[in-house]
N, C-alpha and C positions, 0 to 999 in steps of 0.2 A: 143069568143075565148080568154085564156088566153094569157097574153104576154111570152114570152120565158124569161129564166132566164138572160139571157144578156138584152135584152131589160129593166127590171125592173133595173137591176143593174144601168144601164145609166138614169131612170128617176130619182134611189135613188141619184147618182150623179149628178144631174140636178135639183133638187127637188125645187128649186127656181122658177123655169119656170113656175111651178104649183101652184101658190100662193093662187089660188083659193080653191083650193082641200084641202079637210082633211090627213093628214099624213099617215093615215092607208086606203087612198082608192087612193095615187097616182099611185102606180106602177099596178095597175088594170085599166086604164084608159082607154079607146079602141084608138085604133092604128090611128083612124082620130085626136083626140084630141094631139095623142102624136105629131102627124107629124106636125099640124095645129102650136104648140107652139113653137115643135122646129124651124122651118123656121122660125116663127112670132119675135121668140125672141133669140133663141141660136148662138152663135157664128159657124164660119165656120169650125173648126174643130170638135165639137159637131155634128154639122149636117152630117160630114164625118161620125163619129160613126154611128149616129143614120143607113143614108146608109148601112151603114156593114152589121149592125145587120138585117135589113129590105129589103134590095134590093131595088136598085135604080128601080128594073120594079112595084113593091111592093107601093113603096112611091108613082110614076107617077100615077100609080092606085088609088091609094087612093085618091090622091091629085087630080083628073081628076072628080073621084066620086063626090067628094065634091063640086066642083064647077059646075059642070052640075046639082047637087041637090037643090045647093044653090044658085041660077043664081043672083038675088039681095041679098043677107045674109049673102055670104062669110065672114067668118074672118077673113080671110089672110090680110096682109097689103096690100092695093092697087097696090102699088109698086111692092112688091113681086109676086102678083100674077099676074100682067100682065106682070112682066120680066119671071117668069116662063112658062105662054103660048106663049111668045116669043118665048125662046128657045126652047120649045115642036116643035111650029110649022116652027119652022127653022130648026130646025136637028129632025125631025119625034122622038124623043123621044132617039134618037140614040147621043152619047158624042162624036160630030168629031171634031167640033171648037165650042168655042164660048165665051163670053165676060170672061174678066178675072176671077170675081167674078164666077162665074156658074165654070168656068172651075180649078179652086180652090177646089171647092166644091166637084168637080165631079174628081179630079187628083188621088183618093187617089189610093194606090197599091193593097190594097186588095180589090175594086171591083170586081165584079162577074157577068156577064150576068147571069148565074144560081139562084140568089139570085133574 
């Protein structure tokens, strides 16, 4: 699946994150890797974007797949991804309360259950 034009825009302005990647194959990336980098490495407003453009149900998905795939292999930072299945499994996947960081994250105005 190609990335959506918003999405590519955000990796060309992100394009650092991808240090690994050739120039001309970042914004084709698939959608685990983009998500995998931004948590790993983007700032919290970055990661708000990336949200927008993807859907917080979208990323949970992604990010769910990944580590039930990859049960020892994950690439997420450790930290990260066990504060992330924290709050999966404290608020069912649902933004009601939850640690300041996450809820930063997760504050922005233009969420969208639909997304």
């Amino acid at each position: 699946m190609e990335n959506s034009p918003e999405l590519k825009a955000l990796i060309r302005k992100n394009a650092h994150l991808f240090w690994y990647s050739k120039d001309s194959e970042k914004e084709n990336l698939p959608l685990p890797v983009v998500l995998e980098f931004f948590i790993n490495y983007a700032g919290i407003e970055t990661i708000k974007e990336l949200f927008n453009i993807i859907g917080i149900k979208t990323a949970a998905t992604v990010f769910f797949e990944q580590i039930n795939t990859q049960k020892d292999r994950s690439n997420y930072f450790p930290e990260l991804r066990n504060f992330l299945l924290y709050i999966s499994i404290n608020m069912h996947l649902e933004i009601i309360t939850a640690p300041p960081i996450f809820s930063a994250i997760c504050s922005a105005k233009s969420f969208s259950e639909d997304n």
